[in-house]
VEXGU-948438 format. One record per atom (N, C-alpha, C, CB): residue number from 1; atom name; z, x, y. Coordinates in steps of 0.2 Angstrom, whole numbers, always signed. Glycine has a CB too. Layout:
% VEXGU-948438
 seq atom    pz    px    py
 NUM   CA     Z     X     Y
...
% end
This chain:
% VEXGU-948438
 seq atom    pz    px    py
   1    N  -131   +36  +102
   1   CA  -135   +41   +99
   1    C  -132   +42   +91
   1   CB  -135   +47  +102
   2    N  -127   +43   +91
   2   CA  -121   +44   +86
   2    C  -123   +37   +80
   2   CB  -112   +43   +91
   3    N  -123   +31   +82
   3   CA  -125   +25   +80
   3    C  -132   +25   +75
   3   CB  -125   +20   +85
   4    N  -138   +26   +78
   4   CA  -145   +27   +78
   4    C  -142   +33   +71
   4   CB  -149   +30   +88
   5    N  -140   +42   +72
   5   CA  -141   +45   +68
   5    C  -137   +41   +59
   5   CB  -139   +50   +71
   6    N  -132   +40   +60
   6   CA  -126   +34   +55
   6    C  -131   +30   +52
   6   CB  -119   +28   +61
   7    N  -136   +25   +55
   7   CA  -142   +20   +50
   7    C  -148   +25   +48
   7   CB  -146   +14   +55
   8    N  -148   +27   +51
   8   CA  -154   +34   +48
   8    C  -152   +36   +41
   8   CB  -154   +42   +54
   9    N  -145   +40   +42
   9   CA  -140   +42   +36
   9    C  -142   +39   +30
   9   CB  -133   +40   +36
  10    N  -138   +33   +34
  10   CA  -137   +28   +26
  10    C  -143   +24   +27
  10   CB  -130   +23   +26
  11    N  -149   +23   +29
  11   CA  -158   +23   +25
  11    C  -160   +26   +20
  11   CB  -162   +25   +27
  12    N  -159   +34   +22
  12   CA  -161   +39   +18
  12    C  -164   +38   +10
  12   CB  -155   +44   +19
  13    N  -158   +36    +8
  13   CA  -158   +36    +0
  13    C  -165   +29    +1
  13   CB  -147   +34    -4
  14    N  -165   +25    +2
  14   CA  -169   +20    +1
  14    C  -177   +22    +3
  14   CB  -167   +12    +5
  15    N  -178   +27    +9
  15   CA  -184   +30   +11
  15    C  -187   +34    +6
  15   CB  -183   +34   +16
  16    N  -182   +38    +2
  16   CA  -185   +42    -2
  16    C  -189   +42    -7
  16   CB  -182   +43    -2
  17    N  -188   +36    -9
  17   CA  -190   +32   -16
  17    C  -193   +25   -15
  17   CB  -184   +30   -20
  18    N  -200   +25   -15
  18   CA  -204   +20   -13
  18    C  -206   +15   -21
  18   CB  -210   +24    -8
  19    N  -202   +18   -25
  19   CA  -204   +16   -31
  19    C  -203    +9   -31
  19   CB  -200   +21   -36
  20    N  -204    +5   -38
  20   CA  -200    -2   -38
  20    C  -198    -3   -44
  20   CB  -204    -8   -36
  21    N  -195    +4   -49
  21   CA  -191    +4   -54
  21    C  -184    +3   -53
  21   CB  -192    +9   -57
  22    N  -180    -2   -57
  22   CA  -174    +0   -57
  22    C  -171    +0   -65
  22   CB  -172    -5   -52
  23    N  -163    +4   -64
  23   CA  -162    +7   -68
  23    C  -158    +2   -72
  23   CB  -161   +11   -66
  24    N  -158    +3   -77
  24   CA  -155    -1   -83
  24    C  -160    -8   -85
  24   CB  -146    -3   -82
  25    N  -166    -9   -81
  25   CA  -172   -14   -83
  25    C  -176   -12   -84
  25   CB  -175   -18   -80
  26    N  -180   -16   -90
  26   CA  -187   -12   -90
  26    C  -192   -13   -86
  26   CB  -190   -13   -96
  27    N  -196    -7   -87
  27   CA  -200    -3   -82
  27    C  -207    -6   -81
  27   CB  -202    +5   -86
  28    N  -207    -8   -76
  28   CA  -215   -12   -77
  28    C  -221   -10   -80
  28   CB  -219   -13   -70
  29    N  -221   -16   -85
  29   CA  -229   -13   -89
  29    C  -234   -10   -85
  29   CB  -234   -20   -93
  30    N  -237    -5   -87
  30   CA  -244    -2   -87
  30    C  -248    +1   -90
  30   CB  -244    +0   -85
  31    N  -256    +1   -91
  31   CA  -259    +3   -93
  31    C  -266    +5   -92
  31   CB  -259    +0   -96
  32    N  -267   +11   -93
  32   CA  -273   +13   -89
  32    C  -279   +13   -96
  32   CB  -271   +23   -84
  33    N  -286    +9   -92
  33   CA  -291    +8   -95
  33    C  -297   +10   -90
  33   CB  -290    +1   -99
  34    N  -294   +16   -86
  34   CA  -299   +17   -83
  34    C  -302   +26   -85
  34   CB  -297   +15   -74
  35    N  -298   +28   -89
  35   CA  -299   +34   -92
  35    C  -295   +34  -100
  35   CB  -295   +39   -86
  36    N  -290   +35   -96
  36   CA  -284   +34  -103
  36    C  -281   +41  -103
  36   CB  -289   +33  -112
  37    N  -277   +40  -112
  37   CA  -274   +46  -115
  37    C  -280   +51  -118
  37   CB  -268   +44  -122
  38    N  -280   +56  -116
  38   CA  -282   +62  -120
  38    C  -281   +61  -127
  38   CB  -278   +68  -119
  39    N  -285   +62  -130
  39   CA  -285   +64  -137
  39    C  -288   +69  -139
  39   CB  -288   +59  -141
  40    N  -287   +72  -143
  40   CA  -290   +79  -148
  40    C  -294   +77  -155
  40   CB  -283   +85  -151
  41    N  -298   +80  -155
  41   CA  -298   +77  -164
  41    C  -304   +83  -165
  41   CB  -303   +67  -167
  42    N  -303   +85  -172
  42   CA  -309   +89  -171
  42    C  -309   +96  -164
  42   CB  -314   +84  -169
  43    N  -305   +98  -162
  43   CA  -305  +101  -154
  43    C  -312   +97  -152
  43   CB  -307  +111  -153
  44    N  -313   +92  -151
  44   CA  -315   +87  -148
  44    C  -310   +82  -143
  44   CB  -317   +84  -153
  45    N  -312   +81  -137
  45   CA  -308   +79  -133
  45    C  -313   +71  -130
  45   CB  -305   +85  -128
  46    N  -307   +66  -130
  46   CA  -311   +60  -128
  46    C  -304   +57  -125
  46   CB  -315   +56  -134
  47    N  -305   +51  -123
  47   CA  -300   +46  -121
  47    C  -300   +38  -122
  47   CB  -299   +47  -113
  48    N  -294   +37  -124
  48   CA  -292   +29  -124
  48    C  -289   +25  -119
  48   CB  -287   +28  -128
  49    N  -289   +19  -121
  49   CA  -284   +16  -117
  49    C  -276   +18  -119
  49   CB  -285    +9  -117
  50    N  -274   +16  -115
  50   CA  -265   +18  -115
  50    C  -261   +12  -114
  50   CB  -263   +23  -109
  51    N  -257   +11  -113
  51   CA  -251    +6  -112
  51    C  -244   +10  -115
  51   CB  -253    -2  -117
  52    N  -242    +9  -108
  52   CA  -232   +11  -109
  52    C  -229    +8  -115
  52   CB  -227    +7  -102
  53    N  -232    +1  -115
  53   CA  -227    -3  -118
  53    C  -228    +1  -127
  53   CB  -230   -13  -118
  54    N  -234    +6  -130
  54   CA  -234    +4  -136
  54    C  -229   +11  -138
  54   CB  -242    +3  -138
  55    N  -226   +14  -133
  55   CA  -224   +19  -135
  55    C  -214   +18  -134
  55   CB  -228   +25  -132
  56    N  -215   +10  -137
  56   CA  -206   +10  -138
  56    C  -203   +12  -143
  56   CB  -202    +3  -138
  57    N  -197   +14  -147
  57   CA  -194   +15  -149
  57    C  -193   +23  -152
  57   CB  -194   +11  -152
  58    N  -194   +26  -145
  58   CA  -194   +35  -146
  58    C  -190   +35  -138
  58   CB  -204   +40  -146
  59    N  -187   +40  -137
  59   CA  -186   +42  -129
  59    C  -190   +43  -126
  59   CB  -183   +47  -127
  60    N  -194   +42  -119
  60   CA  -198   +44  -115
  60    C  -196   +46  -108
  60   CB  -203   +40  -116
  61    N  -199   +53  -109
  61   CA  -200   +55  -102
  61    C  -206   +56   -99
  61   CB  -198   +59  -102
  62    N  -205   +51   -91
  62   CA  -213   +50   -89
  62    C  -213   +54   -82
  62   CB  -216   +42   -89
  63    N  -220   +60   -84
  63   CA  -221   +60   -77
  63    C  -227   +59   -75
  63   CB  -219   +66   -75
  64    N  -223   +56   -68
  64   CA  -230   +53   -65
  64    C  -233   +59   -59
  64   CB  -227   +44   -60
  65    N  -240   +61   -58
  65   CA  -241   +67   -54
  65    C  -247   +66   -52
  65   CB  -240   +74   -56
  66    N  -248   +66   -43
  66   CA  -253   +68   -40
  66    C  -260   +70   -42
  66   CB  -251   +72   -38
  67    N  -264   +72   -43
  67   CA  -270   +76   -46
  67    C  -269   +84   -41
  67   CB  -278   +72   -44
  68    N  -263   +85   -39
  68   CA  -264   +89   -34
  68    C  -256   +95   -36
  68   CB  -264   +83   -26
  69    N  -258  +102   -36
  69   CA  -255  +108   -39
  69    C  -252  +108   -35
  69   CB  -258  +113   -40
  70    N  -247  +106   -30
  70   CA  -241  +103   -25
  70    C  -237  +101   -32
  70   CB  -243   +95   -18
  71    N  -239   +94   -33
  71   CA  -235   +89   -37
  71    C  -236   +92   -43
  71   CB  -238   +81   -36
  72    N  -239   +94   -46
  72   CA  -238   +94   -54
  72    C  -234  +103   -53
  72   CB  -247   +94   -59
  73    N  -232  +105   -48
  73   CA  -227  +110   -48
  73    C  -220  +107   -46
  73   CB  -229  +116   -44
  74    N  -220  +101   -44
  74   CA  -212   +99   -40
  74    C  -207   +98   -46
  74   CB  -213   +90   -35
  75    N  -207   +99   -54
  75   CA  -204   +97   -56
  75    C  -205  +100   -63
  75   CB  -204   +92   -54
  76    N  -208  +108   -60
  76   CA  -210  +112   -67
  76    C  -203  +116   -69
  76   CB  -217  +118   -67
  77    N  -199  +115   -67
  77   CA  -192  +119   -71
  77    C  -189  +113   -74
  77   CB  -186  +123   -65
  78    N  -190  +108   -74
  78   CA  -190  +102   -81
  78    C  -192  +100   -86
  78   CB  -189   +98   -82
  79    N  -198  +104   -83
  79   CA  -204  +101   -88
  79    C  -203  +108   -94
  79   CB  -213  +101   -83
  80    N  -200  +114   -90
  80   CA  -199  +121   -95
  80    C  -190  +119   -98
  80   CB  -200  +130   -89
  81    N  -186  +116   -94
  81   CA  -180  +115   -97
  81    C  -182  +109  -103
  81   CB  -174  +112   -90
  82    N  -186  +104  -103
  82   CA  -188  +101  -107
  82    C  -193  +105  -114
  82   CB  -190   +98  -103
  83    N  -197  +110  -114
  83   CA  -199  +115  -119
  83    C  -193  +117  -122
  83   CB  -202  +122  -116
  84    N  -188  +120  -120
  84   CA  -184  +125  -121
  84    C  -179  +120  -124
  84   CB  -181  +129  -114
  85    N  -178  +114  -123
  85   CA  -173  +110  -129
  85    C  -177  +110  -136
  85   CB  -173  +101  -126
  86    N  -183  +110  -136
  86   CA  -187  +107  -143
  86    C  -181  +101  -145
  86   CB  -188  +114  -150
  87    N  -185   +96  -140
  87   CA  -180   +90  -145
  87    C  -185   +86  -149
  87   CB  -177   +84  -141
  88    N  -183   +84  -153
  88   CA  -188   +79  -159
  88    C  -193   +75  -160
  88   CB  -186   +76  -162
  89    N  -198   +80  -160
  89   CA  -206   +75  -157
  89    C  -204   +66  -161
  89   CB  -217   +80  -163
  90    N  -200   +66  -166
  90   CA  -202   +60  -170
  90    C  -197   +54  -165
  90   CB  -198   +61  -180
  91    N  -192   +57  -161
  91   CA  -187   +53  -157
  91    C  -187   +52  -149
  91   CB  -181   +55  -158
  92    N  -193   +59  -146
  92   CA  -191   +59  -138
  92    C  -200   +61  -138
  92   CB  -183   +67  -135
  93    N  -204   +61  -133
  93   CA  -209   +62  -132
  93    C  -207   +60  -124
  93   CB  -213   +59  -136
  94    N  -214   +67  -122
  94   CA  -215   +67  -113
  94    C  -222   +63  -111
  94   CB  -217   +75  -110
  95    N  -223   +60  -108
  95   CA  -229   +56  -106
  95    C  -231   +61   -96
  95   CB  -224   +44  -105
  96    N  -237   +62   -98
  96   CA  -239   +65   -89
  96    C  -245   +63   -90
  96   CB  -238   +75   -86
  97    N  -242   +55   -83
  97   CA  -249   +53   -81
  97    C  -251   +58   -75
  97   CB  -249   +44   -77
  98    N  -258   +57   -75
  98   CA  -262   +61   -69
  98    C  -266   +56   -65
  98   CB  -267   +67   -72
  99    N  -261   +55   -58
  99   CA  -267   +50   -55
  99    C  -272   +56   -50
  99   CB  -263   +42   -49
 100    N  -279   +54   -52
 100   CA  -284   +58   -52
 100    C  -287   +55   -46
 100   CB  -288   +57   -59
 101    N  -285   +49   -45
 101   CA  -286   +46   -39
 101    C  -283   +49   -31
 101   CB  -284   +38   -40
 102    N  -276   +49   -34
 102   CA  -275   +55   -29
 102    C  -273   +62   -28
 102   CB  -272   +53   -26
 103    N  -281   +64   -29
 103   CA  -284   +73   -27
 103    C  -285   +74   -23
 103   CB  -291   +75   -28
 104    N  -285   +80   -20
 104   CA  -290   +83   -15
 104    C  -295   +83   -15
 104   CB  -290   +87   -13
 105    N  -300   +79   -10
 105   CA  -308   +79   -12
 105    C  -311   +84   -15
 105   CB  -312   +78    -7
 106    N  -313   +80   -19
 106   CA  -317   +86   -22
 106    C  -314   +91   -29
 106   CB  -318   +90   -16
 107    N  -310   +89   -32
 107   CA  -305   +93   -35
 107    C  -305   +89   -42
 107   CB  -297   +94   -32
 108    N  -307   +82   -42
 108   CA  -306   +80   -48
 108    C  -309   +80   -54
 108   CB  -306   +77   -47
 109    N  -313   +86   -54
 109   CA  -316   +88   -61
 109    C  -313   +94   -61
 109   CB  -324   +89   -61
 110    N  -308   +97   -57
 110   CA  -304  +103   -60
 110    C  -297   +99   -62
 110   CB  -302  +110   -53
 111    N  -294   +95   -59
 111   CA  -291   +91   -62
 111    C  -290   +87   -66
 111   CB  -290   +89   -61
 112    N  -296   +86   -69
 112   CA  -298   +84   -77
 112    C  -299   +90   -82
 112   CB  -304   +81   -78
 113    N  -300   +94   -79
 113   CA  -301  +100   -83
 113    C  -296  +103   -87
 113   CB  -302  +105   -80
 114    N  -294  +104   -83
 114   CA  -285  +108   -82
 114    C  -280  +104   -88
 114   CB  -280  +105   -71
 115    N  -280   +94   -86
 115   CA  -277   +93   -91
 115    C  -280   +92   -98
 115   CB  -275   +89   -89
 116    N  -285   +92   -98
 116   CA  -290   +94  -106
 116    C  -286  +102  -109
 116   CB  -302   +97  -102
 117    N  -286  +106  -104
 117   CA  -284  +114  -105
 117    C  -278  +114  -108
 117   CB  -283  +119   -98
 118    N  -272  +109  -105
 118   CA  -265  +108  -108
 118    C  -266  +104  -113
 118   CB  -259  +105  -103
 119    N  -270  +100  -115
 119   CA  -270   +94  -122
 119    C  -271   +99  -127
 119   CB  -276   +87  -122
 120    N  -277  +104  -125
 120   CA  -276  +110  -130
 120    C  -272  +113  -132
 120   CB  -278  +114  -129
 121    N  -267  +116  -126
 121   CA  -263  +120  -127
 121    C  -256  +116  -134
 121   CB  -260  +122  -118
 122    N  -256  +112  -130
 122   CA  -250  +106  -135
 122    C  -253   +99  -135
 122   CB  -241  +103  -130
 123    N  -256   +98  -141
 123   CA  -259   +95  -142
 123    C  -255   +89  -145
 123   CB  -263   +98  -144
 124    N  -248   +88  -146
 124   CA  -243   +84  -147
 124    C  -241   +80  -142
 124   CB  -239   +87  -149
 125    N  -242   +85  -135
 125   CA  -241   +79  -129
 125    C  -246   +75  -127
 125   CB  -239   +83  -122
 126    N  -245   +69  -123
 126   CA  -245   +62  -120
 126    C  -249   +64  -115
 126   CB  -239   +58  -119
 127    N  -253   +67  -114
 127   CA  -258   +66  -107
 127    C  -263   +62  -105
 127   CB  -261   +71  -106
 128    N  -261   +55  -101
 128   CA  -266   +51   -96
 128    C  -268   +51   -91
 128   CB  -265   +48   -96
 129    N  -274   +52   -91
 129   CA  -281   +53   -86
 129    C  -280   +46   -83
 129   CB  -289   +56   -90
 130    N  -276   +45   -75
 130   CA  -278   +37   -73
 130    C  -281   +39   -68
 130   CB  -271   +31   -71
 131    N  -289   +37   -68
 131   CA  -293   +39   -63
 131    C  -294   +34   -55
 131   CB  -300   +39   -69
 132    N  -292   +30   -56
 132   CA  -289   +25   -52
 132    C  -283   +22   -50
 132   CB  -293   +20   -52
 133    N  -277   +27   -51
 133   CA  -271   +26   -48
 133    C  -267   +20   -50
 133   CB  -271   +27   -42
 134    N  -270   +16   -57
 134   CA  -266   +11   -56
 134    C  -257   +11   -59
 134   CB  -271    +7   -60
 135    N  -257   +16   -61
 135   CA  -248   +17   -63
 135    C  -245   +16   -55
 135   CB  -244   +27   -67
 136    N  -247   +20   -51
 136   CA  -245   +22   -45
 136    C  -246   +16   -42
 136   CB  -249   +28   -42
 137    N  -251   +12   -41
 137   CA  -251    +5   -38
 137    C  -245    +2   -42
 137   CB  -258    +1   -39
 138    N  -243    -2   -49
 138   CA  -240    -5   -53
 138    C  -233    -3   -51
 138   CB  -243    -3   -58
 139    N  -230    +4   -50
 139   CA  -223    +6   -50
 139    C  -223    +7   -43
 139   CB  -221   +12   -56
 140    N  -227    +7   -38
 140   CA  -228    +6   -32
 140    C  -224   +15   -28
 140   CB  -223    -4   -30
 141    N  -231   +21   -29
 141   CA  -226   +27   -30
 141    C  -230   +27   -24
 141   CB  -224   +33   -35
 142    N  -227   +34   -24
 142   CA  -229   +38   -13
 142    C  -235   +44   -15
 142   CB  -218   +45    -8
 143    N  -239   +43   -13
 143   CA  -245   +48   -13
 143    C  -244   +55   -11
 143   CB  -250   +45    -9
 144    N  -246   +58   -14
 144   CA  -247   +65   -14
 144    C  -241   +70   -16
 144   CB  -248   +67    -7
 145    N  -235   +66   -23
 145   CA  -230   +68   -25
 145    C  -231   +65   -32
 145   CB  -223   +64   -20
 146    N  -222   +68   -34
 146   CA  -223   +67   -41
 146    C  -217   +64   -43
 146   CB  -224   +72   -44
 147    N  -216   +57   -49
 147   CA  -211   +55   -50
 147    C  -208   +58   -57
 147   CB  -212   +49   -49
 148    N  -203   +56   -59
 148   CA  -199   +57   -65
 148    C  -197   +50   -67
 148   CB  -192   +63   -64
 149    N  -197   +46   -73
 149   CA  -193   +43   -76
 149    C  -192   +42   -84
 149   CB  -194   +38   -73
 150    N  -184   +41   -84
 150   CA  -185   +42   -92
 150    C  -184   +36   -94
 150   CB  -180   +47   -96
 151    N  -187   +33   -98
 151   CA  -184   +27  -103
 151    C  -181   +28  -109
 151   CB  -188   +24  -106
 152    N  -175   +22  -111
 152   CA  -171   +24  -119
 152    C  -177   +22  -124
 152   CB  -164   +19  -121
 153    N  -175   +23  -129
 153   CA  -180   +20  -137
 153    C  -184   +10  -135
 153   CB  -172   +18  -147
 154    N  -179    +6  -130
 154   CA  -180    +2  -130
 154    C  -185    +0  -123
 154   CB  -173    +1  -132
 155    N  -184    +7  -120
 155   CA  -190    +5  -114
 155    C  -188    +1  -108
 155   CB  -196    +1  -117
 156    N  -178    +4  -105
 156   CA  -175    +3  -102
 156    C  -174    +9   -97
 156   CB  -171    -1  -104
 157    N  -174    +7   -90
 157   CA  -175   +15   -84
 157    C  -168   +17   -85
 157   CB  -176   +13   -73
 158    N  -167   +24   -88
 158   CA  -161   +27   -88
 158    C  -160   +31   -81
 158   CB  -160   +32   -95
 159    N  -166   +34   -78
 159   CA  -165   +40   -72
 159    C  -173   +36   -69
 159   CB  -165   +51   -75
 160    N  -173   +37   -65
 160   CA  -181   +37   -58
 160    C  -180   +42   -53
 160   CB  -183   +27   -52
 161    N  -182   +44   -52
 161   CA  -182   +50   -44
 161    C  -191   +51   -44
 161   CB  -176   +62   -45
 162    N  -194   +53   -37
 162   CA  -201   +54   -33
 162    C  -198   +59   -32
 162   CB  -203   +49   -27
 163    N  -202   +65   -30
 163   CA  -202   +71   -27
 163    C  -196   +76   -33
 163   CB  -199   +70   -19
 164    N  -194   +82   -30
 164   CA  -193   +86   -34
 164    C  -187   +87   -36
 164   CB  -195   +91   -33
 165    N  -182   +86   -40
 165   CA  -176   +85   -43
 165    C  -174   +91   -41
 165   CB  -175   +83   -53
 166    N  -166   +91   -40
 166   CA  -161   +97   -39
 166    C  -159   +97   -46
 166   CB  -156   +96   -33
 167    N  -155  +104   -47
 167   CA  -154  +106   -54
 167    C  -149  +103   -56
 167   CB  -155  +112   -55
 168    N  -146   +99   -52
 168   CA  -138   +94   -55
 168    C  -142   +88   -57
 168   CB  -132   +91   -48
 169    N  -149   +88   -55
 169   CA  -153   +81   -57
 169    C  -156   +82   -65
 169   CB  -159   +80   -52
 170    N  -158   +89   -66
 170   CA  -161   +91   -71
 170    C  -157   +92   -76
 170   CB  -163   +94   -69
 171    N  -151   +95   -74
 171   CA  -145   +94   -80
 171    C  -142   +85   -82
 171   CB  -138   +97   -76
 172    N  -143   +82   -77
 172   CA  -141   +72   -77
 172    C  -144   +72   -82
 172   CB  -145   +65   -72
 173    N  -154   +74   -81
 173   CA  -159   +69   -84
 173    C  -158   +75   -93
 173   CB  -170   +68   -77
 174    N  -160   +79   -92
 174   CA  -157   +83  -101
 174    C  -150   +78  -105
 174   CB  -152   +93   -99
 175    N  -146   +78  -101
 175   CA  -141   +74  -104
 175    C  -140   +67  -105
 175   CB  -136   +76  -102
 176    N  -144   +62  -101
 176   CA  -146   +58  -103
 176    C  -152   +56  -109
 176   CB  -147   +58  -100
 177    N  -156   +60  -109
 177   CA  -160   +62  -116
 177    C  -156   +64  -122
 177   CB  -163   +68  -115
 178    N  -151   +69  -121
 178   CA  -149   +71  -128
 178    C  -144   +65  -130
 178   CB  -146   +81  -129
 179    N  -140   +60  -124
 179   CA  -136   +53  -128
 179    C  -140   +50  -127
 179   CB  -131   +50  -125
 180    N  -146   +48  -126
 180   CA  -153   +44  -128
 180    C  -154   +41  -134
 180   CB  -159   +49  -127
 181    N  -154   +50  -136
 181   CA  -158   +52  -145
 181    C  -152   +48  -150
 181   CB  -158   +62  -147
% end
């Protein structure tokens, strides 16, 4: 019995993380052209295509989230530790895809909404509408959660975690940012 619990243990860490980022390589291209980024113009709102790749040589923090008010809370005290730095739109920028694909039926015109409401609010942040989950396919995540990863300027994985960071994690991934910059 003792045995059985001991491989379970030491699984854990690999269960947890269904991702297929690894750290200090770059991050598998992606690009959602099935919606895109949010744009503003005019308080007019529309969307592009996107691509990870075009946003090298700044810090990026990416979060990946659910269409689903679970996941886009699993990691809001970083996303406010992140506010509260004001680090340098010209050097560090946040990226929050929204796979829209995975909603609860029926929710995904409040989940478009919602993120339209925040492009208002900060209209400096990176918000992509991926209406068919292709990040989530591509970086191979777990449904009904939310990931975190930061890239350096050069668009190498400095941190990856799925689900919701503890606050020794949150302190890591800040100080990795500010020796980022």
């Amino acid at each position: 019995m003792s045995i059985r619990i001991g491989l379970l243990l030491t699984c854990l860490p690999f269960m947890a993380s269904a991702h297929n980022l690894t750290l200090q390589q770059t991050a598998p291209a992606v690009a959602v052209t099935n919606a895109g980024e949010l744009t503003l113009n005019n308080d007019r709102l529309s969307t592009r295509n996107w691509q990870l790749s075009k946003g090298a040589g700044k810090v990026r923090l990416v979060q990946h989230i659910a269409g689903r008010t679970r996941a886009k809370e699993l990691n809001a005290t970083l996303i406010e530790a992140l506010k509260a730095a004001k680090l340098p739109r010209d050097r560090y920028q946040t990226i929050t895809i929204i796979n829209v694909d995975d909603a609860i039926f029926g929710t995904s015109g409040f989940v478009r909404s919602s993120a339209e409401s925040s492009k208002r609010e900060f209209p400096w942040s990176s918000i992509i509408i991926d209406n068919k989950g292709s990040v989530a396919q591509e970086w191979q995540l777990t449904a009904k959660n939310a990931a975190i990863v930061l890239l350096n300027k050069e668009g190498l994985v400095l941190f990856a975690k799925e689900g919701a960071l503890t606050s020794e994690q949150i302190k890591e991934v800040m100080t990795l940012i500010k020796t980022a910059l």
